[in-house]
PDB file of N, CA, C and O in Angstrom:
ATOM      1  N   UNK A   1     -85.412 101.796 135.490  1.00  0.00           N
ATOM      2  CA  UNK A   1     -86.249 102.855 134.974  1.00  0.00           C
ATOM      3  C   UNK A   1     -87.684 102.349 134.973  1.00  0.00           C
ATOM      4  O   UNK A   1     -87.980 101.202 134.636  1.00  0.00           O
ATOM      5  N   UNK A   2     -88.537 103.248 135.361  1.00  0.00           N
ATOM      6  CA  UNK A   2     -90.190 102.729 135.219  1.00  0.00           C
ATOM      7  C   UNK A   2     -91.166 103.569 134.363  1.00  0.00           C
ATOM      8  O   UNK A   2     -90.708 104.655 134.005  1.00  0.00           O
ATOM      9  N   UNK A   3     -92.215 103.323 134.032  1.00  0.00           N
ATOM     10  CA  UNK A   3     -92.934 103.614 132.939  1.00  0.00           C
ATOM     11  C   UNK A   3     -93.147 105.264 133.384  1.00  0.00           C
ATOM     12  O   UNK A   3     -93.308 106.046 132.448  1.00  0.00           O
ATOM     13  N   UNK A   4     -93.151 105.654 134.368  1.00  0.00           N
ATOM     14  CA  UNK A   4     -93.105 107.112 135.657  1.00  0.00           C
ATOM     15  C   UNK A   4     -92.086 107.888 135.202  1.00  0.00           C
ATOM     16  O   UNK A   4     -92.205 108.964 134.616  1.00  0.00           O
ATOM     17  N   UNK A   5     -91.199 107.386 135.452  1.00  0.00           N
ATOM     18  CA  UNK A   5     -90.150 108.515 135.723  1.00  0.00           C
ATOM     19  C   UNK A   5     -88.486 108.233 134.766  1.00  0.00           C
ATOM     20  O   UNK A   5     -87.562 107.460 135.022  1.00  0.00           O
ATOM     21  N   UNK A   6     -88.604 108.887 134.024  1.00  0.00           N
ATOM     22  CA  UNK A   6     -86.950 108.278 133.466  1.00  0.00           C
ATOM     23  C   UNK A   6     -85.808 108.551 134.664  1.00  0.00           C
ATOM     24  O   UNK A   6     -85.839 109.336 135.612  1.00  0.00           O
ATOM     25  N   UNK A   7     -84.711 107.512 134.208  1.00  0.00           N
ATOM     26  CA  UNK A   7     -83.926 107.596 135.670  1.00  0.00           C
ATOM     27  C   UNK A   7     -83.244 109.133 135.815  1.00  0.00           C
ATOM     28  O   UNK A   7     -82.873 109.721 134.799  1.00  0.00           O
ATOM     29  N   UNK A   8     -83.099 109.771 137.226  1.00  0.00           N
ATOM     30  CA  UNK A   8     -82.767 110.881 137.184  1.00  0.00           C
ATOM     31  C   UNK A   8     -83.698 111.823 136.480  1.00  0.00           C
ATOM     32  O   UNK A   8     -83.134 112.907 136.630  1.00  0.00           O
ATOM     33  N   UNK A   9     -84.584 111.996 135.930  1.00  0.00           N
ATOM     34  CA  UNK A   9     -85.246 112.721 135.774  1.00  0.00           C
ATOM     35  C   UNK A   9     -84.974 112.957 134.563  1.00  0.00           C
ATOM     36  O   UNK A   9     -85.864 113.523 133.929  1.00  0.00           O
ATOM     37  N   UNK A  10     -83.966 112.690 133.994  1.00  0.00           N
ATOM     38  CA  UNK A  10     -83.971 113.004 132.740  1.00  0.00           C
ATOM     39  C   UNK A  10     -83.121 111.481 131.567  1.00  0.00           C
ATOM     40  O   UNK A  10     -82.415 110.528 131.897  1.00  0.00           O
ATOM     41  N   UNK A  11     -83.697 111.968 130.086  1.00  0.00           N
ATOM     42  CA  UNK A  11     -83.189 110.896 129.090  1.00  0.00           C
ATOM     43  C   UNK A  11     -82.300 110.609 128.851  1.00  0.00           C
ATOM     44  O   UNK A  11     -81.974 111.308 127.891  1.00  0.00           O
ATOM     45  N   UNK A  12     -81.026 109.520 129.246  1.00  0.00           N
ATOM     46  CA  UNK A  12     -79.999 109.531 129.076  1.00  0.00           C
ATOM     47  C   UNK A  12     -79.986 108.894 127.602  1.00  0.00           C
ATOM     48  O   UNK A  12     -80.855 108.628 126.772  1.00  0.00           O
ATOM     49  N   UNK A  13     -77.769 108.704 127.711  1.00  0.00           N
ATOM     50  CA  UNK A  13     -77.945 108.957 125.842  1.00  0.00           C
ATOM     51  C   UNK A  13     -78.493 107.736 124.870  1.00  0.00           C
ATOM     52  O   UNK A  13     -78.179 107.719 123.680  1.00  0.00           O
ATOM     53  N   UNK A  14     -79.204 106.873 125.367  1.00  0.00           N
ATOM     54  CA  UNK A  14     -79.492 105.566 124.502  1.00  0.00           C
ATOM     55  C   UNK A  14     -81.238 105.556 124.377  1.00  0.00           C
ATOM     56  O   UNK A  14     -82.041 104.701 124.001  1.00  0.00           O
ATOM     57  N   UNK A  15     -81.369 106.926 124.882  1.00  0.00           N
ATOM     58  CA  UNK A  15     -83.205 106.978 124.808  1.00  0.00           C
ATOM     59  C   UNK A  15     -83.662 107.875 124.313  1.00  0.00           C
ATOM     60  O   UNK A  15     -83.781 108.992 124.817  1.00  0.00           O
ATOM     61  N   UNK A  16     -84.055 107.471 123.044  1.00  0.00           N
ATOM     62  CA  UNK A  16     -84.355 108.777 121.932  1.00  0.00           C
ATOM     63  C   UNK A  16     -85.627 109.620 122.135  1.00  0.00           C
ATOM     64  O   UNK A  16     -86.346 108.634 121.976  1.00  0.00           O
ATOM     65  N   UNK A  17     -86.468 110.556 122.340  1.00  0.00           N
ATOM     66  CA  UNK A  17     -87.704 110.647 122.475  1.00  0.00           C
ATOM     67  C   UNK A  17     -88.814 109.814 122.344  1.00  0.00           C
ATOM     68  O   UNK A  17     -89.659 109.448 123.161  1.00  0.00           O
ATOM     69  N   UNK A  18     -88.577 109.492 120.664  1.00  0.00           N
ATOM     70  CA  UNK A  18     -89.837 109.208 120.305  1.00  0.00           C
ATOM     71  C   UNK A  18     -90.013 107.330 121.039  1.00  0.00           C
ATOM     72  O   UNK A  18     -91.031 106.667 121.235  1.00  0.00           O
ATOM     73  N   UNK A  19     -88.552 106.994 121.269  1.00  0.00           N
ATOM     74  CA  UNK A  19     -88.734 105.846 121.848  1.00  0.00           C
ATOM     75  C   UNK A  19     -89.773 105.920 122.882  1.00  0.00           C
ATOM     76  O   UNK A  19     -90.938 105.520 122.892  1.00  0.00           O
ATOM     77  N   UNK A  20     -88.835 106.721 124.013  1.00  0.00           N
ATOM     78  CA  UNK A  20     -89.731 107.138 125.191  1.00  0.00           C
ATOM     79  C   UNK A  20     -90.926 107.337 125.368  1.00  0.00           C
ATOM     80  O   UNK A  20     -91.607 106.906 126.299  1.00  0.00           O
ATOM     81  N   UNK A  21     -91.435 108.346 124.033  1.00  0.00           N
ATOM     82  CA  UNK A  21     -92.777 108.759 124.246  1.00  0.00           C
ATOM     83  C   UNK A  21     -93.751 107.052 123.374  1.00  0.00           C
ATOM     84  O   UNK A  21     -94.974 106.981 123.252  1.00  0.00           O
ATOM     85  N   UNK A  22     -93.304 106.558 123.173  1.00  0.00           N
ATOM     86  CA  UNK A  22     -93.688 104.735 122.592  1.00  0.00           C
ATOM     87  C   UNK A  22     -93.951 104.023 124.207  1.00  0.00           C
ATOM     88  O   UNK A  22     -94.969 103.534 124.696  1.00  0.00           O
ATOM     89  N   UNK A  23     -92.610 104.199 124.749  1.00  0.00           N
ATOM     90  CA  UNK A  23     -92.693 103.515 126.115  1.00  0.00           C
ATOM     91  C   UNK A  23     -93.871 104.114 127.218  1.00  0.00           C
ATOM     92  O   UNK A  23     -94.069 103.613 128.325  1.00  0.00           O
ATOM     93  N   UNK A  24     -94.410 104.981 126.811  1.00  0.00           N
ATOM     94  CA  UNK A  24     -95.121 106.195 127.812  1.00  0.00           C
ATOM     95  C   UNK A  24     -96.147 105.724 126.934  1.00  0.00           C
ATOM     96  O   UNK A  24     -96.677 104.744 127.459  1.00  0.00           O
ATOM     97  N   UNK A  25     -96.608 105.966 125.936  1.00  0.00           N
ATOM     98  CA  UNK A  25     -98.229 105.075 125.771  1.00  0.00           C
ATOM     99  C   UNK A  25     -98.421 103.802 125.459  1.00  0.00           C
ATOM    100  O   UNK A  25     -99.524 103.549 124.974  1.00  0.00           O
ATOM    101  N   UNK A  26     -97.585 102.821 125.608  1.00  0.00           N
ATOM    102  CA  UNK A  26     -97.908 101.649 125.701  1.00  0.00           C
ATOM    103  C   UNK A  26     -97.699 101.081 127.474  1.00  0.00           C
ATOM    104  O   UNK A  26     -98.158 100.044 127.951  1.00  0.00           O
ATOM    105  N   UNK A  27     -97.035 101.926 128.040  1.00  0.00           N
ATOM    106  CA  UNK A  27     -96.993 102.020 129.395  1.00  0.00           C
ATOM    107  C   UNK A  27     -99.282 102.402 129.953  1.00  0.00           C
ATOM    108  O   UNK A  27    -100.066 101.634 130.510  1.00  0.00           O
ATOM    109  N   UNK A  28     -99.465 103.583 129.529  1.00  0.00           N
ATOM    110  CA  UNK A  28    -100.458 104.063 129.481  1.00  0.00           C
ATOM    111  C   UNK A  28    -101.969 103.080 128.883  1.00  0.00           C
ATOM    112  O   UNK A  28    -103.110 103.296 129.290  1.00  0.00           O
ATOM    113  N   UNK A  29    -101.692 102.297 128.129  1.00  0.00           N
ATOM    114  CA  UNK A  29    -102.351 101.765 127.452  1.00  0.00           C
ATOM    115  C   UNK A  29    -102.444  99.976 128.550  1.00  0.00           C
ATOM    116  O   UNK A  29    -103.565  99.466 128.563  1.00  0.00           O
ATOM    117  N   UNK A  30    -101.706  99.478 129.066  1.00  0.00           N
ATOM    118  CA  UNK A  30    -101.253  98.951 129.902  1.00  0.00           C
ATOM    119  C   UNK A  30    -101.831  98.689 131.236  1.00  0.00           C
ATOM    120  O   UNK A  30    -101.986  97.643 131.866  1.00  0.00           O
ATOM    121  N   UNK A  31    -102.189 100.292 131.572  1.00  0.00           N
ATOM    122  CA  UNK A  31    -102.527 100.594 133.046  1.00  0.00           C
ATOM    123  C   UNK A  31    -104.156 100.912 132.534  1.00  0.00           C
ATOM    124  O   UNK A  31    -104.667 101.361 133.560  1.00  0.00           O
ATOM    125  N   UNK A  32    -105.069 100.903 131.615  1.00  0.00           N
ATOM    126  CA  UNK A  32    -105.915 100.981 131.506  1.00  0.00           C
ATOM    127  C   UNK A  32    -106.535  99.788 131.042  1.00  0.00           C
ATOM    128  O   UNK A  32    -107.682  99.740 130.596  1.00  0.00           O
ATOM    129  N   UNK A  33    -105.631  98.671 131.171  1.00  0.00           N
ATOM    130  CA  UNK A  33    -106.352  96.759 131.018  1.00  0.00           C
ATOM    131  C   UNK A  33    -105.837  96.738 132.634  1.00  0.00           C
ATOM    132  O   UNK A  33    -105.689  95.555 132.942  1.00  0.00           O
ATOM    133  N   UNK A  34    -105.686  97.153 133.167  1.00  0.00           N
ATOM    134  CA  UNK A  34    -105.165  97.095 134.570  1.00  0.00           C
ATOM    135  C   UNK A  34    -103.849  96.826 135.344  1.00  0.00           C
ATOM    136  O   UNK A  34    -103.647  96.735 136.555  1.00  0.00           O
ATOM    137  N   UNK A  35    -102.727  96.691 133.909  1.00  0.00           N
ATOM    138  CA  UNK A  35    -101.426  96.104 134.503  1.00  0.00           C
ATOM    139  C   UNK A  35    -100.539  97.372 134.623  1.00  0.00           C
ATOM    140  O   UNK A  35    -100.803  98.504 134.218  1.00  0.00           O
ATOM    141  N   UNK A  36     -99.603  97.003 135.167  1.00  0.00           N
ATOM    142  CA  UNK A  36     -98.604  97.775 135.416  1.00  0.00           C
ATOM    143  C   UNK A  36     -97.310  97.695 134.281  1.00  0.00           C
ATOM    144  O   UNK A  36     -96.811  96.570 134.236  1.00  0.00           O
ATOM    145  N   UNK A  37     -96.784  98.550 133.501  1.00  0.00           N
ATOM    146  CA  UNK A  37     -95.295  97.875 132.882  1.00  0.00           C
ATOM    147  C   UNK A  37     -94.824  98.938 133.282  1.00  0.00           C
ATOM    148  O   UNK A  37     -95.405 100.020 133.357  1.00  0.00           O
ATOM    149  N   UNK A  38     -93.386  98.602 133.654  1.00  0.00           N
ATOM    150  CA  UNK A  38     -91.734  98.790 133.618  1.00  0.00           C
ATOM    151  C   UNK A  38     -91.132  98.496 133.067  1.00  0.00           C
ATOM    152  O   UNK A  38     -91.174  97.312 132.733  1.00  0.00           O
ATOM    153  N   UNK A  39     -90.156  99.330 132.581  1.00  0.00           N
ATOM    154  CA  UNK A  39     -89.036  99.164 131.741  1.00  0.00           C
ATOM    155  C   UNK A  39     -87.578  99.055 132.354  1.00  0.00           C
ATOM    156  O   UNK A  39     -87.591  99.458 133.517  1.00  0.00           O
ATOM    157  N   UNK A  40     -86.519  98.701 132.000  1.00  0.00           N
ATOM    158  CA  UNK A  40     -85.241  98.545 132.292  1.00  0.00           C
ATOM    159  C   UNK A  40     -84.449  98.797 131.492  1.00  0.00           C
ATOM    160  O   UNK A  40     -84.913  98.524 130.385  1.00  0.00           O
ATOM    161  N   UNK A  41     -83.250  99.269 131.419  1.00  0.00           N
ATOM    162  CA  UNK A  41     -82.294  99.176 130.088  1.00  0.00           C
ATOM    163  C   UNK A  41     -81.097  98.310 130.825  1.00  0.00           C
ATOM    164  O   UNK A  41     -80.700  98.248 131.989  1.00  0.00           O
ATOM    165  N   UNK A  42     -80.707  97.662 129.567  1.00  0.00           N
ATOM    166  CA  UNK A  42     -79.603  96.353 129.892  1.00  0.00           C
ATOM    167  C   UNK A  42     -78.743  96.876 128.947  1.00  0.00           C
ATOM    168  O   UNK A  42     -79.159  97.716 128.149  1.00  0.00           O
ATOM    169  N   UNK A  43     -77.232  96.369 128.923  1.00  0.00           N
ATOM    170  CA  UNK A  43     -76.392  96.429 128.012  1.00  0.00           C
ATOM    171  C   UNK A  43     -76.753  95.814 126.833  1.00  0.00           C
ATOM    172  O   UNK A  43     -76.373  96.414 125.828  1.00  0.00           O
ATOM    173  N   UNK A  44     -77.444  94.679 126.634  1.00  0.00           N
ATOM    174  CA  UNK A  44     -77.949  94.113 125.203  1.00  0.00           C
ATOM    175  C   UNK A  44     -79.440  94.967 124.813  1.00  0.00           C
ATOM    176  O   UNK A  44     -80.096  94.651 123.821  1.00  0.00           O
ATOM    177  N   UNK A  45     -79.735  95.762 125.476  1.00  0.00           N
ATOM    178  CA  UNK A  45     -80.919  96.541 124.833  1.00  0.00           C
ATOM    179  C   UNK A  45     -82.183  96.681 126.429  1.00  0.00           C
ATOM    180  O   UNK A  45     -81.923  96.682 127.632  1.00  0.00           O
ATOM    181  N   UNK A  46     -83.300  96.765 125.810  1.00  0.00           N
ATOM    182  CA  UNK A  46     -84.691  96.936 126.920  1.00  0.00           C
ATOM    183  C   UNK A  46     -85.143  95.627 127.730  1.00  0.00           C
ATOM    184  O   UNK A  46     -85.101  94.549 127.136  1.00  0.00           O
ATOM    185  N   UNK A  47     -85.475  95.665 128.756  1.00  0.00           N
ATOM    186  CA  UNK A  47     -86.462  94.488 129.107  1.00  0.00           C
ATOM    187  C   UNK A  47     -87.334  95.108 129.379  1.00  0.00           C
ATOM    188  O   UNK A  47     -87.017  96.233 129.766  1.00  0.00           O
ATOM    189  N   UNK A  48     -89.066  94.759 129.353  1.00  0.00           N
ATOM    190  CA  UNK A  48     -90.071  94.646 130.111  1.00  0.00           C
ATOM    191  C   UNK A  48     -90.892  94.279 130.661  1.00  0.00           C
ATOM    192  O   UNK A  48     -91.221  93.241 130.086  1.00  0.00           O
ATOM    193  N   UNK A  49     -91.904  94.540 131.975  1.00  0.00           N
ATOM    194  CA  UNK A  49     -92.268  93.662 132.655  1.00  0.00           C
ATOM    195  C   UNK A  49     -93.822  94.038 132.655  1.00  0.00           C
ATOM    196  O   UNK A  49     -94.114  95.219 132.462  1.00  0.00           O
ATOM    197  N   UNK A  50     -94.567  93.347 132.806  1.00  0.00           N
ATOM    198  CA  UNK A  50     -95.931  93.531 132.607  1.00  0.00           C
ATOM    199  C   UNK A  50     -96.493  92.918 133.863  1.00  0.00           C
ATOM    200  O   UNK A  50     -96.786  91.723 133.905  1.00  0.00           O
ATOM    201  N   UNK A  51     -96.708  94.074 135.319  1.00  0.00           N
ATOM    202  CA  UNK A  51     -97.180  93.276 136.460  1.00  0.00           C
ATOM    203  C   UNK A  51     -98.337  93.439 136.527  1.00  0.00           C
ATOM    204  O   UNK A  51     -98.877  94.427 136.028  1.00  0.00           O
ATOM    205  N   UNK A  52     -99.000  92.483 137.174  1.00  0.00           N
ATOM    206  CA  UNK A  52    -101.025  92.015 137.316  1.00  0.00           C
ATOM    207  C   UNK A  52    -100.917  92.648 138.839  1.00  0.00           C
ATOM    208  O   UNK A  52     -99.795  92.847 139.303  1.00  0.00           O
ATOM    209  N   UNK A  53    -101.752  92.869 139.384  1.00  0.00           N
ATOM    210  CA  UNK A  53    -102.041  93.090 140.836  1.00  0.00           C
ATOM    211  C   UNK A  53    -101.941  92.174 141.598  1.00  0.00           C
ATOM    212  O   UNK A  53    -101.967  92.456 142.796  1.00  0.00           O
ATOM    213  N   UNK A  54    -101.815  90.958 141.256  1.00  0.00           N
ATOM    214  CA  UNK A  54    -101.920  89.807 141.941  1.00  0.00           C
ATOM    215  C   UNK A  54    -100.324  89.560 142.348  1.00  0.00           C
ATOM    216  O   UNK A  54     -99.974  88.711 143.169  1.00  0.00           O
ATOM    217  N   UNK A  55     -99.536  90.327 141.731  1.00  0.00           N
ATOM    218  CA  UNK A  55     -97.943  90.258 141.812  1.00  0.00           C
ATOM    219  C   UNK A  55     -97.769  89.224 140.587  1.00  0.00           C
ATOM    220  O   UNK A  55     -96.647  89.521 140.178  1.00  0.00           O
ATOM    221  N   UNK A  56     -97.974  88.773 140.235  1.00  0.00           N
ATOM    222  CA  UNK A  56     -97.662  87.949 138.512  1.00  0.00           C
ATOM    223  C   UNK A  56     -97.052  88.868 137.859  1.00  0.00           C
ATOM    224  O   UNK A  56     -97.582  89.963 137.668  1.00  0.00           O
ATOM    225  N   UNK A  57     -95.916  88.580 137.445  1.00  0.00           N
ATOM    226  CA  UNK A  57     -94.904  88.979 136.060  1.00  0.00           C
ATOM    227  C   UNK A  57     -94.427  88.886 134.722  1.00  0.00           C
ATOM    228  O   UNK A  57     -93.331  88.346 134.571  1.00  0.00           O
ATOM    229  N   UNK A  58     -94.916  89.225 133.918  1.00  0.00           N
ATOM    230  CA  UNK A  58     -94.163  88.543 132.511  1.00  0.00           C
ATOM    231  C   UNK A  58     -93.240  89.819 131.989  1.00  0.00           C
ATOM    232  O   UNK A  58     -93.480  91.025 131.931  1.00  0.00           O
ATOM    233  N   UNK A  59     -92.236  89.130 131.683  1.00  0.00           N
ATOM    234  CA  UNK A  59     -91.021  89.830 130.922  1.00  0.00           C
ATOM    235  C   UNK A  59     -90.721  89.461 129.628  1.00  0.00           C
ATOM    236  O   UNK A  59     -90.414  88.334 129.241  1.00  0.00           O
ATOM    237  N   UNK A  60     -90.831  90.514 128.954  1.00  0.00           N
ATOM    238  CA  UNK A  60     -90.295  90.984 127.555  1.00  0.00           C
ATOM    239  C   UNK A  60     -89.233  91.862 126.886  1.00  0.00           C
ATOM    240  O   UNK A  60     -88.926  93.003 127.231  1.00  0.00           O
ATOM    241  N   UNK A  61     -88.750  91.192 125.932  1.00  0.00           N
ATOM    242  CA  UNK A  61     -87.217  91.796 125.400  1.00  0.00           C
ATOM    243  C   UNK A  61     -87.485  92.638 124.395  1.00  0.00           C
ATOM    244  O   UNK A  61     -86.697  93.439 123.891  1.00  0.00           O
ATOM    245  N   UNK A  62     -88.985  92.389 124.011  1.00  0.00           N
ATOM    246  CA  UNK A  62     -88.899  93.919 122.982  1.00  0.00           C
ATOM    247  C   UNK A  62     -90.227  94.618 123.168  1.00  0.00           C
ATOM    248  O   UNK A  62     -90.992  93.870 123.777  1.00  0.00           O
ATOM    249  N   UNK A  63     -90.807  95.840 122.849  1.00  0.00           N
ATOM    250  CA  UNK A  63     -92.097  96.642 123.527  1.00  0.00           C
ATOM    251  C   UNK A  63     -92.544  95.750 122.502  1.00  0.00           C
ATOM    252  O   UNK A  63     -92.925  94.791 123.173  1.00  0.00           O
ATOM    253  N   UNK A  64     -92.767  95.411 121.131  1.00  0.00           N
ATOM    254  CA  UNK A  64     -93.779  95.407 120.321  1.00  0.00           C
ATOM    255  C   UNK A  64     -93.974  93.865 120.579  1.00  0.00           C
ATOM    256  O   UNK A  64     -94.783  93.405 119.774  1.00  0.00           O
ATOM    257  N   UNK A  65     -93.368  92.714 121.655  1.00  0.00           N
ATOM    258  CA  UNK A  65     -93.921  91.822 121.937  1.00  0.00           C
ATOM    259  C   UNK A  65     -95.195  92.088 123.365  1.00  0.00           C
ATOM    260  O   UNK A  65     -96.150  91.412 123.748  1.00  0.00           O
ATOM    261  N   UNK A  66     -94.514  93.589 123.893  1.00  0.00           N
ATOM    262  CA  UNK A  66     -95.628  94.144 125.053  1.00  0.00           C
ATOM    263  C   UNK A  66     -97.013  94.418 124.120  1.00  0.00           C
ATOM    264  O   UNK A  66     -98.178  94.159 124.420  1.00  0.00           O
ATOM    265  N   UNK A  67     -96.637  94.850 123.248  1.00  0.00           N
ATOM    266  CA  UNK A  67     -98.020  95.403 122.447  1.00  0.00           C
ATOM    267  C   UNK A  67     -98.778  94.236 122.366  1.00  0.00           C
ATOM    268  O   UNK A  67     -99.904  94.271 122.863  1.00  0.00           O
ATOM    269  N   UNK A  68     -98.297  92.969 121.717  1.00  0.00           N
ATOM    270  CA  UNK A  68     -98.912  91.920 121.284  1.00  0.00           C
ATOM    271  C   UNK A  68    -100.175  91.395 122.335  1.00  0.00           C
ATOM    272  O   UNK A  68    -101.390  91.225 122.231  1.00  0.00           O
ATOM    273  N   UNK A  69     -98.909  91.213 123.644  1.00  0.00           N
ATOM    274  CA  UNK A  69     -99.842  90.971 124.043  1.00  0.00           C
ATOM    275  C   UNK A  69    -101.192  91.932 125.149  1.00  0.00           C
ATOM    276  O   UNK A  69    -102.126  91.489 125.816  1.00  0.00           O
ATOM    277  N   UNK A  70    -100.753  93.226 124.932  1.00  0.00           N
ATOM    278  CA  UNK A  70    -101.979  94.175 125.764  1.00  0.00           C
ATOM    279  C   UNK A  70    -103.166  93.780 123.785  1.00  0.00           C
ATOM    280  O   UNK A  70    -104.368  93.932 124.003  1.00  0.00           O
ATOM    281  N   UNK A  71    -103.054  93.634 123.233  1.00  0.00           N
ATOM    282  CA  UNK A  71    -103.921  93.831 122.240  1.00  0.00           C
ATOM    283  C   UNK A  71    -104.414  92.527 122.461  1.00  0.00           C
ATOM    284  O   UNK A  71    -105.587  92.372 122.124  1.00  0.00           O
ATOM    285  N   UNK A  72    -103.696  91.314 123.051  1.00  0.00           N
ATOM    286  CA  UNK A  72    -104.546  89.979 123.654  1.00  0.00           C
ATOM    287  C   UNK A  72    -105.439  90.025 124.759  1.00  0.00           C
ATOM    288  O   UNK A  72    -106.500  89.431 124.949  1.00  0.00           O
ATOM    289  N   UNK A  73    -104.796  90.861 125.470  1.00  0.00           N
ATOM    290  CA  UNK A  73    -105.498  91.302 126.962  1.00  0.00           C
ATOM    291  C   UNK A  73    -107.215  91.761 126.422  1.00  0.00           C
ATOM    292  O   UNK A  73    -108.300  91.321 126.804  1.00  0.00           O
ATOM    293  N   UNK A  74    -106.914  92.693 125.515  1.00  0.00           N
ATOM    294  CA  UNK A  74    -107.829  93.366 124.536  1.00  0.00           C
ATOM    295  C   UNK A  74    -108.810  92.568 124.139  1.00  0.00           C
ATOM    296  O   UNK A  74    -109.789  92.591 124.886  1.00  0.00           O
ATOM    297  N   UNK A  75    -108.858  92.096 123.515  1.00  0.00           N
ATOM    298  CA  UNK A  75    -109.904  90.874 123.009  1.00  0.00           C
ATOM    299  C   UNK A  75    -110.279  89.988 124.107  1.00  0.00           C
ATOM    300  O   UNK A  75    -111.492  89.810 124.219  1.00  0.00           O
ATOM    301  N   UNK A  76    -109.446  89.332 125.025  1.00  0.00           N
ATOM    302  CA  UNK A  76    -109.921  88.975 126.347  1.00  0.00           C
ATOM    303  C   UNK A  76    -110.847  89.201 126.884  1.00  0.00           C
ATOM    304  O   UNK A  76    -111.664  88.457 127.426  1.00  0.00           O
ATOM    305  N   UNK A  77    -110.775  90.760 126.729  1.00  0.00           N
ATOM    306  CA  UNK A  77    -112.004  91.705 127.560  1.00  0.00           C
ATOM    307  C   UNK A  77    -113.405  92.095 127.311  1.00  0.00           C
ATOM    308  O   UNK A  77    -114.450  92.343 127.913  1.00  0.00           O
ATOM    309  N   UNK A  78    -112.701  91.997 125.635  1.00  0.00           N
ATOM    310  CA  UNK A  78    -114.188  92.582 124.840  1.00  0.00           C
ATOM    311  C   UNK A  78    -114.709  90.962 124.824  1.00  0.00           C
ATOM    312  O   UNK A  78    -115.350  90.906 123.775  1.00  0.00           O
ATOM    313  N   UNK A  79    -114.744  90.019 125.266  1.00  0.00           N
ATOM    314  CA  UNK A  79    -115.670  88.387 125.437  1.00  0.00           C
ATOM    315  C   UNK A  79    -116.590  88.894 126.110  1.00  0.00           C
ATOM    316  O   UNK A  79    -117.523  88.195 126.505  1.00  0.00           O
TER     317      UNK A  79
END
């Protein structure tokens, strides 16, 4: 699944809205420090990936460690 499009077009049963709409602006929030995130669903829960243009990857097991660090990216920027 990617920050775009839920799979099939629509929410299957382990993706509540308001999750989604969490994953959709921190997705959003993301692409305006310049990265890309994707999401995945696993049997033990979410992964996500936070790609640079350069093709660099970091993966995370929960969004609010994604948050952490776009709010690092954040301060990065404002230097």
């Amino acid at each position: 699944m990617s920050a775009d499009v839920p799979s099939g077009g629509l929410l299957g049963p382990s993706v509540n809205r308001e999750h989604y709409a969490a994953q959709c602006q921190v997705s959003e929030r993301a692409r305006l420090l310049g990265v890309h995130l994707s999401w995945e669903e696993h049997r033990h829960g979410w992964e996500y990936c936070l790609m640079w243009p350069d093709g660099r990857c970091e993966v995370y097991g929960l969004l609010s460690r994604v948050q952490a660090r776009l709010d690092r990216l954040e301060r990065e920027a404002r230097r």
